[in-house]
C-alpha positions as CSV (number, residue, x, y, z in Angstrom):
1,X,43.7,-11.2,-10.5
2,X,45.0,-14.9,-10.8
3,X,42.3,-15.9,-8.4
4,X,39.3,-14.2,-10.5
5,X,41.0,-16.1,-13.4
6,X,40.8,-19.6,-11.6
7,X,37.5,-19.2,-10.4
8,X,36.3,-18.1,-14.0
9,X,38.1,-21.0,-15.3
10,X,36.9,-23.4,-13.2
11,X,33.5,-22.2,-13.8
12,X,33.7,-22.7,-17.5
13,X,35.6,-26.2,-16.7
14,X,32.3,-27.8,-15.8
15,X,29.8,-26.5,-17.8
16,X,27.0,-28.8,-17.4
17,X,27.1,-28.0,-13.7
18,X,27.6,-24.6,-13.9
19,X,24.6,-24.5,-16.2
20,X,22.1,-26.6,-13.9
21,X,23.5,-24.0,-10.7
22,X,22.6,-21.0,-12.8
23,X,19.1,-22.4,-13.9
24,X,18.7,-23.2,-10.5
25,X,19.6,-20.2,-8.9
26,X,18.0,-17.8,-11.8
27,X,14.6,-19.7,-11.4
28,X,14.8,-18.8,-7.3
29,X,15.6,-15.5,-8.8
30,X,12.2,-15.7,-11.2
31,X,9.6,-17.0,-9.0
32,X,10.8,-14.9,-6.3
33,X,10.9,-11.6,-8.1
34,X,7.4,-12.3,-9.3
35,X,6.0,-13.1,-5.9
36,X,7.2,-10.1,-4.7
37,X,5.6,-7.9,-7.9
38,X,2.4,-9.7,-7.5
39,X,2.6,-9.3,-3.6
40,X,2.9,-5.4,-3.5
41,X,1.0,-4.9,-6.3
42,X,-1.6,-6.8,-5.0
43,X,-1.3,-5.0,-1.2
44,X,-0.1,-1.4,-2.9
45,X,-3.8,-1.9,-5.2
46,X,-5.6,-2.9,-2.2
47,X,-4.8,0.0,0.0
48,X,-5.5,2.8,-3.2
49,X,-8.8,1.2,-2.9
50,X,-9.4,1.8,0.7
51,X,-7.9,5.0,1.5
52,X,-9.5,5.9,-2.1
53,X,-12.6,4.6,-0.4
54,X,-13.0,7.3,2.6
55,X,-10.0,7.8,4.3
56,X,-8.0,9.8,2.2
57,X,-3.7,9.3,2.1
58,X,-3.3,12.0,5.2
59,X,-6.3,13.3,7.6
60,X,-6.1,16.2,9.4
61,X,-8.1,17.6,12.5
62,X,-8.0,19.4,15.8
63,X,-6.1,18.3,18.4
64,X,-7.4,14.1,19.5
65,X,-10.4,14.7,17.2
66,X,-9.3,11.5,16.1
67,X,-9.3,9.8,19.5
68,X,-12.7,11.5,20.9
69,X,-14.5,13.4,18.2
70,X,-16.5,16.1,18.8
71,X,-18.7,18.6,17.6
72,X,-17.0,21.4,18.9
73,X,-13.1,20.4,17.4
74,X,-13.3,22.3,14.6
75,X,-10.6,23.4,12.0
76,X,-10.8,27.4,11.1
77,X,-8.8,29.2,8.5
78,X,-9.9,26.4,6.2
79,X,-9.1,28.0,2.9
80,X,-5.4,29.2,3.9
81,X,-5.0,25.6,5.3
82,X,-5.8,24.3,2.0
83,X,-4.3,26.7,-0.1
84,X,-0.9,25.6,1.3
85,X,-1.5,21.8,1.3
86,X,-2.1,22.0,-2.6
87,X,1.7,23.8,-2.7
88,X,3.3,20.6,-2.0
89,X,3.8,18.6,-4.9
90,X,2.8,14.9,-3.6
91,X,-0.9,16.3,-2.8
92,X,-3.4,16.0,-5.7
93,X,-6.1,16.9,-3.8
94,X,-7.9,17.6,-0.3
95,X,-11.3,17.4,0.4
96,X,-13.0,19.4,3.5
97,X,-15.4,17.2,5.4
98,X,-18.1,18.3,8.3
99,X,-19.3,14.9,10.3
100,X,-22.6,15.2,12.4
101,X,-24.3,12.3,14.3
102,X,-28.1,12.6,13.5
103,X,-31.9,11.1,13.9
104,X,-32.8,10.1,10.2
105,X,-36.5,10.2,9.3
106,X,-38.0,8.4,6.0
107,X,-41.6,7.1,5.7
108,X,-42.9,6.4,9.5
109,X,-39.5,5.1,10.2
110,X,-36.5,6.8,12.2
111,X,-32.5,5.2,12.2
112,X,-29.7,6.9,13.7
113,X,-27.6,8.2,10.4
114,X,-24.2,9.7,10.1
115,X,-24.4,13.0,8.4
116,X,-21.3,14.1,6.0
117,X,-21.1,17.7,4.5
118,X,-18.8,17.3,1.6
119,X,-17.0,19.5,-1.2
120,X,-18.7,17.4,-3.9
121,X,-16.1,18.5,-6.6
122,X,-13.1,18.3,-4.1
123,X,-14.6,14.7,-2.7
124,X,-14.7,13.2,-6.0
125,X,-11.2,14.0,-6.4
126,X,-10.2,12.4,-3.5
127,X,-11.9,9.2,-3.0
128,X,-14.0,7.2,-5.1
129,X,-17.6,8.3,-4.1
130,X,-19.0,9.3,-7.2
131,X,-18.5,6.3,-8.9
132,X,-20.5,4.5,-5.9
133,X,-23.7,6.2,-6.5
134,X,-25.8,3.3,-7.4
135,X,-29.0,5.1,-8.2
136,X,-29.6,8.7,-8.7
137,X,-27.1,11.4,-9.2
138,X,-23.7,12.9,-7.6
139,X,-24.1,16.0,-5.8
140,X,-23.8,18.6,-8.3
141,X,-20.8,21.2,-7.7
142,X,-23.1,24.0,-7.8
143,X,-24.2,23.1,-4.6
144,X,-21.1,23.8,-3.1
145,X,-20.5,27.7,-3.7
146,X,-24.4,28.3,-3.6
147,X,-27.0,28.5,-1.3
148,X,-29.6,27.6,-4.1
149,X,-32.7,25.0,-3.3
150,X,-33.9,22.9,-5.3
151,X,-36.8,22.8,-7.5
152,X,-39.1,21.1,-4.3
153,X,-37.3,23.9,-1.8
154,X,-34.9,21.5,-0.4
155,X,-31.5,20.8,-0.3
156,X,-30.0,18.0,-2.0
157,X,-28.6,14.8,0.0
158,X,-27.5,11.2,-1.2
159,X,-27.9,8.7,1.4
160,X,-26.4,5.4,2.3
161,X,-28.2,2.0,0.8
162,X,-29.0,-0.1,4.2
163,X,-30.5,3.6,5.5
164,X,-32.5,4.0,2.3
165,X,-33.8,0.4,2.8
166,X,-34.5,0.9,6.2
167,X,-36.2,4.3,5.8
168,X,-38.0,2.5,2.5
169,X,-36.7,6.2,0.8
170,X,-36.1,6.2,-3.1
171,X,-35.1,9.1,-5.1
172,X,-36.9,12.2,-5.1
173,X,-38.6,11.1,-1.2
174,X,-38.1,13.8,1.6
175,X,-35.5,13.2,4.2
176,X,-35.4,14.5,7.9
177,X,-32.3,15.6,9.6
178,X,-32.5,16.4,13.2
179,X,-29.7,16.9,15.3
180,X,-27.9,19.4,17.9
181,X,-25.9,22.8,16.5
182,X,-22.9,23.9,17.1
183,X,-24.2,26.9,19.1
184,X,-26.3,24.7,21.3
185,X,-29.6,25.0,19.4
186,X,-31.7,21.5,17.8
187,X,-30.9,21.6,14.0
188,X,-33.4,20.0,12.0
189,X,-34.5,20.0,8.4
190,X,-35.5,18.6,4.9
191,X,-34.0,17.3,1.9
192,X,-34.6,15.7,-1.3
193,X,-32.7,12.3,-1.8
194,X,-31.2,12.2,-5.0
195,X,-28.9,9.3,-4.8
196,X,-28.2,6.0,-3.4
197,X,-24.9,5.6,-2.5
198,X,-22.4,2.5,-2.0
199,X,-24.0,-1.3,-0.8
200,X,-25.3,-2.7,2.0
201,X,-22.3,-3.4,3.2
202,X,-20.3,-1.1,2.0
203,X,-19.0,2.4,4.4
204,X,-21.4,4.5,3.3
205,X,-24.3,2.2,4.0
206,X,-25.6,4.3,7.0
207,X,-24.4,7.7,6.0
208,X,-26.0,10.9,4.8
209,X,-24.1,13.1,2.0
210,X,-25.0,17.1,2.2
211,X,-23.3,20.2,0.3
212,X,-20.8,21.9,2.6
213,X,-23.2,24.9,2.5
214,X,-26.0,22.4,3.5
215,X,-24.3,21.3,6.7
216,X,-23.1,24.4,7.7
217,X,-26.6,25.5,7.4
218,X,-28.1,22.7,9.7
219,X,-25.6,22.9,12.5
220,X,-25.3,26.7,12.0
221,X,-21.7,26.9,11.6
222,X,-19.4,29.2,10.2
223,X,-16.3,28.5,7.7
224,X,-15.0,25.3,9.5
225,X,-14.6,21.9,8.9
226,X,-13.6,18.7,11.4
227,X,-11.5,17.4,8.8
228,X,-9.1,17.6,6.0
229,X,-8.8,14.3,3.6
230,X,-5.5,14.8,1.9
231,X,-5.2,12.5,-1.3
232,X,-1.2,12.0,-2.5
233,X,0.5,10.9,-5.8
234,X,1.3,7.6,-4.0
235,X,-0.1,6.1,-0.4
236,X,3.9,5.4,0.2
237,X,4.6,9.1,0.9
238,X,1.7,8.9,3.6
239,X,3.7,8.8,7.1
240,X,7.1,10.9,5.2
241,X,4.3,13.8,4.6
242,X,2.4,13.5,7.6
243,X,5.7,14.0,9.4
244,X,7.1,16.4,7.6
245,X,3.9,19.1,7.4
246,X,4.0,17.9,11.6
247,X,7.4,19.4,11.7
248,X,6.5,22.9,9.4
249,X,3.0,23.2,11.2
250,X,4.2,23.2,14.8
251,X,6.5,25.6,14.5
252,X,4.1,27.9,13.0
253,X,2.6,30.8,15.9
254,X,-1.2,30.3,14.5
255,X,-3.8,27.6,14.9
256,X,-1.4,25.3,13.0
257,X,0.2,23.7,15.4
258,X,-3.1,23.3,17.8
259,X,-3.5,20.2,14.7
260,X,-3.1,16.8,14.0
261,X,-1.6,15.4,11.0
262,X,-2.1,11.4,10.5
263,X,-1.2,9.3,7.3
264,X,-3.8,6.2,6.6
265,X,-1.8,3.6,8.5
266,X,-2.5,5.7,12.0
267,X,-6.1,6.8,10.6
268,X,-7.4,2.7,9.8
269,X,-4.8,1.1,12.3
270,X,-6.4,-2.6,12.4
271,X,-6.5,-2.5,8.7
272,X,-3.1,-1.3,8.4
273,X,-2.0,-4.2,11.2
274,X,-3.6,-6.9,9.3
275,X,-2.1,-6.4,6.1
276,X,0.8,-6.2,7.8
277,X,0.1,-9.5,9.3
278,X,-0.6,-10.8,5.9
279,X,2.8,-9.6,4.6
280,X,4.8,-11.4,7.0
281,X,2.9,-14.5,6.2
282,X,4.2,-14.3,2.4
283,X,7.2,-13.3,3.5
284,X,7.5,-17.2,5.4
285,X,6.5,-18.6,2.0
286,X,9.2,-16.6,0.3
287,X,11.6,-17.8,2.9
288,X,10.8,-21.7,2.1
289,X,11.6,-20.9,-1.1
290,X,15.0,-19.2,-0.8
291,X,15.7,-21.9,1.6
292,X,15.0,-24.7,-0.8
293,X,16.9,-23.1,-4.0
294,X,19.7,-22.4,-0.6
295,X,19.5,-26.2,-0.5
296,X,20.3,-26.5,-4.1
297,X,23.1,-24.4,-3.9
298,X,24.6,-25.9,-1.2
299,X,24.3,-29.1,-2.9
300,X,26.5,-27.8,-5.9
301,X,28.9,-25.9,-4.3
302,X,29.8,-28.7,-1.9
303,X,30.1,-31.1,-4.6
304,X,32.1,-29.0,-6.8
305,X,34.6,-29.1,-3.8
306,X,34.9,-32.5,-2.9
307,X,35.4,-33.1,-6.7
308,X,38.2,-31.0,-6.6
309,X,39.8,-32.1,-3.1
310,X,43.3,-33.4,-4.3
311,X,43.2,-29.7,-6.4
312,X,43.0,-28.0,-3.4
313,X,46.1,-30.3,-1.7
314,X,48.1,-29.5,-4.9
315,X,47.6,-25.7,-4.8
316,X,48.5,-25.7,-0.7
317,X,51.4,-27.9,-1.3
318,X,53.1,-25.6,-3.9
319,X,52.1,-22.7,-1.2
320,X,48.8,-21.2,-1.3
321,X,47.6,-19.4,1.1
322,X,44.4,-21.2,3.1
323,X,42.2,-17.8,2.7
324,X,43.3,-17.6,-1.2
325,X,41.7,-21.0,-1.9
326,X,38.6,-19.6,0.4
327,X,38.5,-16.5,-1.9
328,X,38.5,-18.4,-4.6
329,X,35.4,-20.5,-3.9
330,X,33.9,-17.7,-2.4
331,X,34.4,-15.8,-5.5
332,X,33.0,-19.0,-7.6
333,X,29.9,-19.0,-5.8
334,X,29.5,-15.0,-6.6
335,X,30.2,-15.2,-10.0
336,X,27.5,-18.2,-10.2
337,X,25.3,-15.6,-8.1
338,X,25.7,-13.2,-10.5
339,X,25.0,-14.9,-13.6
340,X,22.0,-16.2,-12.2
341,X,20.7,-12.7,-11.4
342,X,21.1,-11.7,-15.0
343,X,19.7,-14.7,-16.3
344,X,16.1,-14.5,-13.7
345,X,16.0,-11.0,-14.9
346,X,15.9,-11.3,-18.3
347,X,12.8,-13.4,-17.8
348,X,11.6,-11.8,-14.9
349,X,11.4,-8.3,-16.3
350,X,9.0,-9.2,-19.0
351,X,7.0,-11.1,-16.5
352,X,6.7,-8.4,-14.2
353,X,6.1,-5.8,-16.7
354,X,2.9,-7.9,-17.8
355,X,1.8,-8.4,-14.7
356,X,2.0,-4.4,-13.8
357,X,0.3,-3.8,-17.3
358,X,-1.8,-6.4,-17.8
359,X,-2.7,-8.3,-14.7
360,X,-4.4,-11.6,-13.8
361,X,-8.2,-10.8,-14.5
362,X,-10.8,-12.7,-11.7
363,X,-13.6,-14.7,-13.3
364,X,-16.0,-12.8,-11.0
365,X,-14.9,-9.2,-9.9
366,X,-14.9,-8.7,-6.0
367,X,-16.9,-6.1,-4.3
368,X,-14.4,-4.5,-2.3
369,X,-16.6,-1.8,0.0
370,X,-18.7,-0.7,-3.1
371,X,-15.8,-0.9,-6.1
372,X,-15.5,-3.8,-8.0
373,X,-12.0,-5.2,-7.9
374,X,-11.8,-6.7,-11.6
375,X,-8.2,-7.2,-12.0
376,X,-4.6,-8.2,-9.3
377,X,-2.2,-6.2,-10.6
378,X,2.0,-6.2,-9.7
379,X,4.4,-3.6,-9.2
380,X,7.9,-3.3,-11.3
381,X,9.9,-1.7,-8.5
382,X,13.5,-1.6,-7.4
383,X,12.1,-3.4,-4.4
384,X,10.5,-6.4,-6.3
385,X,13.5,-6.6,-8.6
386,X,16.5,-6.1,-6.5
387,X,15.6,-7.6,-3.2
388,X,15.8,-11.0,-5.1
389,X,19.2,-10.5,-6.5
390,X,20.5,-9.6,-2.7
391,X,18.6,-12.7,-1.8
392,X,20.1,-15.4,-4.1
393,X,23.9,-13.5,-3.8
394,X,23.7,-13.6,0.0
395,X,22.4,-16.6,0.4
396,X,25.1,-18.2,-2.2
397,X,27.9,-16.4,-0.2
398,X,25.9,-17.9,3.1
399,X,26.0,-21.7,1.5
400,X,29.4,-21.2,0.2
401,X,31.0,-20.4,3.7
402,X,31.3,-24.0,5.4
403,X,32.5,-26.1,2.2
404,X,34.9,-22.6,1.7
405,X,36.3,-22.6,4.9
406,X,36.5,-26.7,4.7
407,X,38.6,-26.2,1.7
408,X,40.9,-23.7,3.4
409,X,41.2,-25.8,6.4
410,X,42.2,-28.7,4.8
411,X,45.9,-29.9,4.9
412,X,47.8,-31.0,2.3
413,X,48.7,-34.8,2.9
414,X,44.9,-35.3,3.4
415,X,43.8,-33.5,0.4
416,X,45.9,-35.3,-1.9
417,X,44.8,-38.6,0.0
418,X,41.3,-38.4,-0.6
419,X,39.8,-40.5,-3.0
């Protein structure tokens, strides 16, 4: 107790130093905490868009579908499947996808296409494709539950933008499908484009949307999908879901555990891996900076003690102990540490919160795959807000060791020598 009071006192004693340490320290605190909300907000708001894109939080297929695909690796018992997915409380939605390599035929021209059969309701929910159709309209969700044509006969299908240039197709032109069936037979046929999806060089350029009744229809299939696009209240909970319905589904007797479950970050693994390059990079810039306000703090501290050298000789000549003058820095420092933690977060928290809310708008939005990224958000988290605090009271406590254990080590006759 007599030690906290010394080191209070002797904080209060200078208080023009003491002041210029906090400001210090609490504007490491600031600019650190603000990095770090502008960082993952930045990387958090980057990833919604991609695996809001396409790829969904969680995909699910047969077997190393993912690895080879295949016609033949299909998913059966897809509405029991789904039916328990939407139990858990992180899914908000899951979309059933059929994928079928085919010839694409426009005017006089031919292109190798990728042929989706969608749940156009479900897909909307789970990525952002409707709001990518450029010209025309979204797939309407009639088309879904019913086998109905069109006016022309046809079934409906939105295609890609660099296939509809290259195919010179506009809405309301005939597409050809033609491509292999599941039961071995050629599956061809013709549909009415009425959309244009995504850019030139965005995902769906080359693709070819269809009803899930559509697809089934041209590769004559039954009720079976190759994949399952779960979408999540957060992309955080990805890999802790995809392990967790692992662990459920394989011990399950049924064609459960014949699947595999993988979050986004196994799904688009060089994407994954160069954000995380990116992050580490930040992470070095953050590191100059907590070694600089380090620096700083170093600087004080050590100061502070050689100011108060022949203090130290007086307090081990009447019999302190060495480690009770090293506790008592040490408790300096952390009590410096702490009051610049609450003095960043008062002006961090604002900050942050405006940045979360708000957000630095871009003169020119960026196309980012089709969707126009407008605005850099950050991210109030206990992450953003308490790593900083650990940062600037550890490395306070680091800085404060040598000129501590100086102090300690000192004796007597030399302390009260000094000048």
């Amino acid at each position: 107790m007599l030690v906290t009071k010394l080191a209070l006192r002797n904080i209060l004693r200078n208080r023009r130093r003491s002041i210029l340490t906090i400001l210090s320290m609490g504007s490491g605190y600031l600019l650190l905490s603000f990095m770090l909300a502008m960082s993952e907000g930045s990387y958090n708001n980057i990833i919604d868009i991609f695996t809001r894109d396409h790829t969904g939080h969680v995909q699910i297929h047969r077997g190393n579908y993912l690895q080879r695909p295949s016609l033949y690796k299909t998913i059966d018992n897809v509405d029991s499947l789904m039916a328990d997915l939407e139990k858990h409380s992180l899914v908000t939605a899951v979309a059933p996808r059929i994928y079928g390599p085919s010839l694409a035929y426009g005017k006089e021209k031919t292109f190798p296409a990728n042929v989706i059969g969608i749940d156009p309701l479900l897909e909307a929910e789970t990525t952002y494709l409707k709001e990518k159709v450029k010209q025309g309209t979204y797939l309407s969700s009639g088309m879904t539950n019913s086998s109905k044509m069109t006016s022309n006969g046809y079934f409906p299908a939105m295609i890609g933008k660099a296939l509809a240039t290259n195919l010179h197709l506009n809405i309301g032109d005939e597409l050809i499908l033609i491509s292999q069936g599941i039961d071995g037979s050629i599956a061809n046929d013709v549909y009415e484009v009425v959309a244009i999806v995504g850019s030139s060089e965005s995902y769906e350029r080359m693709n070819v949307y269809l009803s899930l009744d559509a697809m089934r229809q041209f590769l004559s299939m039954g009720n079976q999908v190759h994949e399952l696009a779960v979408s999540l209240t957060h992309q955080s909970y990805a890999r802790s879901f995809a392990n967790q319905l692992t662990r459920e589904w394989s011990q399950e007797t049924d064609t459960k555990n014949e699947l595999s479950i993988d979050p986004w970050q196994v799904v688009e693994y060089a994407f994954y891996n160069s954000m995380q390059a990116d992050k580490e990079g930040n992470y070095i810039s953050m590191g100059i900076l907590i070694f600089i306000v380090s620096i700083g703090v170093l600087n004080t501290v050590l100061m502070g003690i050689l100011e108060r050298t022949r203090e130290f000789g007086v307090l081990k000549a009447i019999g302190t102990r060495p480690f009770a003058v090293f506790r008592l820095i040490m408790l300096e420092s952390f009590f410096l540490a702490i009051a610049s933690c609450l003095f960043g977060f008062i002006f961090a928290l604002p900050a942050n919160y405006w940045l979360t809310h708000v957000g630095i708008t871009f003169p020119d939005p960026i196309d980012m795959g089709g969707i126009l990224f407008e605005t850099m958000l950050g991210e109030i988290s206990l992450f953003s807000m308490g790593l900083p605090a650990l940062v600037v009271i550890g490395s306070t406590l680091l800085v404060s060791l040598i000129p501590g254990i100086r102090a300690a080590r000192i004796s007597p006759l030399q302390a009260l020598q000094a000048a």
